[in-house]
N, C-alpha and C positions, 0 to 999 in steps of 0.2 A: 415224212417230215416230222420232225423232234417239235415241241412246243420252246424248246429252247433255241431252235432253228428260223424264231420269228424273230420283225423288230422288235421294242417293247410296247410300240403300240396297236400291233397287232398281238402280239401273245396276251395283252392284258384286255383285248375282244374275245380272245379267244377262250380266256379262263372265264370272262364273264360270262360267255356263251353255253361253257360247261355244266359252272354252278349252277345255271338256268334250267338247265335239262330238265321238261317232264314228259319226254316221249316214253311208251310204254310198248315195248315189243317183246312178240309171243313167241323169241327164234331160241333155237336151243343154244344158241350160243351170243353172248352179248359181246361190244367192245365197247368201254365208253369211257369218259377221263384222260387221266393219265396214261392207260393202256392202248386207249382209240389212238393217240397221238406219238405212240413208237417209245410208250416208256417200256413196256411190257418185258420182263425177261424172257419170255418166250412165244411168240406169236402162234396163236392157235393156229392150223388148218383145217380149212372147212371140207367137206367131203362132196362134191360137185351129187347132182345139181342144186344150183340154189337160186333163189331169185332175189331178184336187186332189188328194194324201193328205195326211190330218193325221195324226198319231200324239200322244195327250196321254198321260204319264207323269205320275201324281198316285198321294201317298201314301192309303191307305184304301179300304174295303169299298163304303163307302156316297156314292157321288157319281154324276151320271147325266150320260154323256158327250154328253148331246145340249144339258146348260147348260155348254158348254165357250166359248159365243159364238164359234160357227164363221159366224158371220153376217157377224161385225164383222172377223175373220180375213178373208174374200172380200173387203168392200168394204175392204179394205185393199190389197188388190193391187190394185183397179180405180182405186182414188184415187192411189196410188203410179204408174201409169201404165204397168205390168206387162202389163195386160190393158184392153181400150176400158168392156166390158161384161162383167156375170156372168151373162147368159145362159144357159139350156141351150145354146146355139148355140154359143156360145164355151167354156162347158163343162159336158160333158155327163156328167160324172162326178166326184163326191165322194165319195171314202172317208175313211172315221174307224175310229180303233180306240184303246181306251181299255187303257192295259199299268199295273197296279196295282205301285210301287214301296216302296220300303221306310221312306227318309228322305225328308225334303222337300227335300234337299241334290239329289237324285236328280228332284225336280218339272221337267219343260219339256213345251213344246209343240212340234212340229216340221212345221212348212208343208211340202211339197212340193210346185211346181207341175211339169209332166212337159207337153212338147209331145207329140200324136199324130203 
């Protein structure tokens, strides 16, 4: 999905979500921005295996991070052409972790894919 593919008021969460970014990841291969979001002129491919972490930040007690649709997350990079297959072979590892935030201004989700 294009950031131009949103309404306006979700693209304009979405950019503020962006601008926001202070995740810091050690993968040799980053996406983030404009290029996270299918502006990229050429989408890297990653070299299996890799492993996934997700991190979702959501305000509230009562939510169960397993209907976070980490499903549709996966088949997002296999269709983007990131990755052939979601395999255990291509990857053999999925982490999630669910961090409870205060505002919903503060709500994202954060993909990382990591080559072994």
């Amino acid at each position: 999905m294009k950031l131009s593919d949103l309404s306006p008021a979700h693209r304009k969460q979405a950019e503020a979500q962006l601008a926001d970014r202070t995740s810091v990841c050690s993968a040799k291969q980053k996406r983030t921005g404009d290029e996270a979001l299918g502006k990229a002129k050429e989408v890297p491919k990653l070299h299996p295996p890799v492993y996934i972490f997700i991190t979702v930040y959501k305000v509230g007690d009562n939510w169960d991070l397993d209907n976070r649709e980490i499903k549709s997350l996966i088949d997002s990079i296999v269709k983007e052409g990131i990755l052939s297959d979601d395999t255990i072979k291509e990857i053999p590892r999925i982490s999630r972790q669910g961090i409870r935030v205060d505002t919903r201004a503060e709500e994202r989700t954060i993909v990382e894919v990591v080559e072994y």
